[in-house]
N, C-alpha and C positions, 0 to 999 in steps of 0.2 A: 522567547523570541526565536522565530527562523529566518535565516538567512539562504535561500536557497542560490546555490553561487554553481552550478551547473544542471543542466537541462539535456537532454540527447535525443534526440528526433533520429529515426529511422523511416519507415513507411509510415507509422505511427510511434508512438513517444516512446521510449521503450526505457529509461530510467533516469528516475530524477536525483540528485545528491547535493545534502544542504548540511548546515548544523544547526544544534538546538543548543538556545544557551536558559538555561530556567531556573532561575530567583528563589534564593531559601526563603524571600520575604512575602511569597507568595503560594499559597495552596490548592489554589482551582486551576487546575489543568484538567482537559475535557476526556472523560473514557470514550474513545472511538474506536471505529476500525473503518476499512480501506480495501480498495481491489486490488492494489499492487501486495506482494511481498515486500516486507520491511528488514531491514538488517540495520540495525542499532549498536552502537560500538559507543562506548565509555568513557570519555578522552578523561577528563578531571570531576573531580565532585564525588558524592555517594548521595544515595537517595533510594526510595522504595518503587521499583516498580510493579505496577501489577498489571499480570498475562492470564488473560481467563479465571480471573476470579483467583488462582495463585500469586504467593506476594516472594517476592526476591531483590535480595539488599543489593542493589545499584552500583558498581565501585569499578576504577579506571583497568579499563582491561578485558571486563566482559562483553561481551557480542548478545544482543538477542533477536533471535529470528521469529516474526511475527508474520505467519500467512494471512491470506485473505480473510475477511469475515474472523478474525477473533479480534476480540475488546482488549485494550490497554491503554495506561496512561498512568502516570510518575503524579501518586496523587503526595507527596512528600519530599521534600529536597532537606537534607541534615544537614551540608555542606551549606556555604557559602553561596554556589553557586554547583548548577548539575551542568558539565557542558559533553554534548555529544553529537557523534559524528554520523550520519543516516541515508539510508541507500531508500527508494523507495521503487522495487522493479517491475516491471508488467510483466503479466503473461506472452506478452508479445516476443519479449524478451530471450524471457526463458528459454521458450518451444521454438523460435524459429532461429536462433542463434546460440541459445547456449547448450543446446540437446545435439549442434553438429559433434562438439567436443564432452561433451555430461553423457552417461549415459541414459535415455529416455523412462524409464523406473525412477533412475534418483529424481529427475525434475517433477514424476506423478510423489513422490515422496511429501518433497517439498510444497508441492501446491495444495497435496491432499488431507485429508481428514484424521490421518491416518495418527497415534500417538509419539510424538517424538520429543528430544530434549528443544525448548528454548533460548536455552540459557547457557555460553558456553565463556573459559575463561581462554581468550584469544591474544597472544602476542604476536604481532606480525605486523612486517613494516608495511606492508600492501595497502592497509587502509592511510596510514599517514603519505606514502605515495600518490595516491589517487587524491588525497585533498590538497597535495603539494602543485601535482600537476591542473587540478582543475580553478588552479588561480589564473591557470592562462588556457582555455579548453580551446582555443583557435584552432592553437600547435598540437593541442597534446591529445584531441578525441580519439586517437586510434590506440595511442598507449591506455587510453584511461577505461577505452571499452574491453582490451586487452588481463586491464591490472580487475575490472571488476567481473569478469568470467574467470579469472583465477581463486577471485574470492568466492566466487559461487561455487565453484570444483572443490575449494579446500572444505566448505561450509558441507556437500555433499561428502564428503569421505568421513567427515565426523558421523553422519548418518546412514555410514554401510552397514552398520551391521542390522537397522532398522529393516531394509530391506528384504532380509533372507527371510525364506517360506512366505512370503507375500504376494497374494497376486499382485499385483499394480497394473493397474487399466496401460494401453498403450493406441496410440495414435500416428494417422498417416496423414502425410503432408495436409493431403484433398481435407482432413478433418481441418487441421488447423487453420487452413485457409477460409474453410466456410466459417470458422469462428470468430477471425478474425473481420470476415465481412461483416459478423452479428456486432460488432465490438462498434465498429467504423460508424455503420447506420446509428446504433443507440448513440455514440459519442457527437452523432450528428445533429441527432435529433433530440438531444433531452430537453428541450423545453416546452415540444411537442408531445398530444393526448396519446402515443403510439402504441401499440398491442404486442404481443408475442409472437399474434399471427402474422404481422408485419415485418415482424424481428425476422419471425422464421422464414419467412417469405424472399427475404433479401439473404437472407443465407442460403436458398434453397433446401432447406432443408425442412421436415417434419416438427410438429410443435414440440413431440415428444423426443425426438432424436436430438433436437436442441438442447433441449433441458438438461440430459446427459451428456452429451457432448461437452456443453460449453460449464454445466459443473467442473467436471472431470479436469480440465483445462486453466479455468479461472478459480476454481476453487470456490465460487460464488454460482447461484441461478442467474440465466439472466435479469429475471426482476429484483435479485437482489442488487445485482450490480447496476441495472438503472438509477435504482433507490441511492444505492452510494453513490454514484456520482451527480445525481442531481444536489446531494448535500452538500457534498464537497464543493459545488459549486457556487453551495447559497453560503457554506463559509468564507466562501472567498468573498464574496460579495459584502457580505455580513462587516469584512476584516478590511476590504478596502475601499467600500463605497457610503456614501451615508442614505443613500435608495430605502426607500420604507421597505420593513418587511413585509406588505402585503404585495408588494411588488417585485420581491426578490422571490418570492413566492410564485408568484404566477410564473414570473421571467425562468425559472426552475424546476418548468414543466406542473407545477405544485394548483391545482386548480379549487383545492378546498384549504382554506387555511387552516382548517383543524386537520385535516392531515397531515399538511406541511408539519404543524407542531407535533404530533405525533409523531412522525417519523422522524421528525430532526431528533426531538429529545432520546428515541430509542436509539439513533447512531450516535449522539455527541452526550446524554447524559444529563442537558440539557436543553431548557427553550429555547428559540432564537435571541426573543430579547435578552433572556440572563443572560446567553452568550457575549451578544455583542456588547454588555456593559462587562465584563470580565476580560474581554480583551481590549476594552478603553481603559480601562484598569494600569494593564502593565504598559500600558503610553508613558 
């Protein structure tokens, strides 16, 4: 079950923070991934997580940092119950707010490709702070964007020493901006037939200068990132509408349905309809 109990809009959404509470009496939870960064935190329970095909025993305390485009998901709970605490942040985020105070290297760190730890064993009050305050986010948005760029600065200093003899790509505003317009348009248009050269076109930029750019940035290609969020969308739909799925299909950009299923099943692990009978399930 999620509960997502704050939401943070900037120019564009720039971080979501819920908690997950997941059932020993239940074992299908779906292997996905996502274009935000993840940061996962432990409150109670143990269980098995798995991050890229590595498997790591779940237990109160641990932090895990999950970039863009890799696969995870808690396919075992031992406990009773797995309950945890979850950050889900954009690129948007990162690059035009949290690189004024991070240094710009740690945030290509982060976003990048590059080999680093997952998995870390984290005490600190920051995260229980931030879910204290975002029971009333009215008041507390400036504290709570405050407490989670401290969590991102702590998460990067755990991975300084990744850094050294590395190049790491580095980026100017004018970049970010154009990428950010590639973001806007696609988040505008996914339900629309739309191209690359369209993408690139409204970012002003080259097909190929995009493609590196908004890797480098998001961590994903753009057509990766269309793909994922067209999914994410038909999960939501999937989760909170009863709209056929040849309808959530189309309405999700999705114009062949043997596509649609193809690509849902390679983000989520599975079909649509297994899907949405596995989340009727835990009703």
């Amino acid at each position: 079950m999620r509960n997502s109990f704050y939401t943070e809009h900037s120019q564009q959404l720039i971080f979501t923070a819920f908690d997950s509470v997941k059932s020993h009496k239940t074992d299908l939870y779906r292997t996905h991934y996502h274009t935000e960064l993840e940061i996962g935190y432990i409150i109670s329970g143990r269980g098995d997580y798995v991050l890229n095909g590595e498997h790591f025993d779940a237990k109160p305390n641990d932090l895990f940092l999950v970039r863009a485009n890799e696969q995870h998901c808690v396919p075992t709970i031992y406990s009773d119950e797995l309950v945890s605490f979850n950050l889900h942040i954009t690129s948007y985020y990162l690059w035009n707010i949290c690189s004024e105070y991070i240094r710009p290297e740690m945030i290509s760190l982060i976003t990048g490709d590059l080999p680093i730890p997952h998995c870390f064993n984290f005490k600190s009050d920051i995260i229980n702070d931030i879910m204290e305050l975002a029971e009333n986010p009215a008041d507390n948005r400036f504290k709570i964007r405050r407490l989670v760029l401290l969590l991102i600065e702590m998460i990067a200093q755990e991975l300084e020493s990744y850094s050294h003899n590395v190049n790491l790509p580095t980026f100017t505003p004018s970049h970010l901006e154009d990428i950010q317009n590639a973001i806007a348009f696609i988040n505008t248009h996914l339900g629309e037939n739309i191209t690359l050269d369209e993408i690139a076109k409204n970012a002003n930029l080259s097909r190929s200068h995009l493609s590196s750019l908004f890797k480098g940035i998001t961590g994903v290609s753009p057509y990766e990132y269309l793909l994922l969020q067209r999914v994410e969308r038909a999960v939501s739909m999937l989760n909170n509408t009863d709209s056929k799925i040849t309808d959530i299909a189309y309405e999700c950009g999705f114009f062949s349905q043997a596509n649609f299923n193809k690509s849902f099943r390679r983000i989520t692990g599975m079909s649509p309809s297994t899907y949405r009978k596995s989340r009727q399930n835990l009703r």
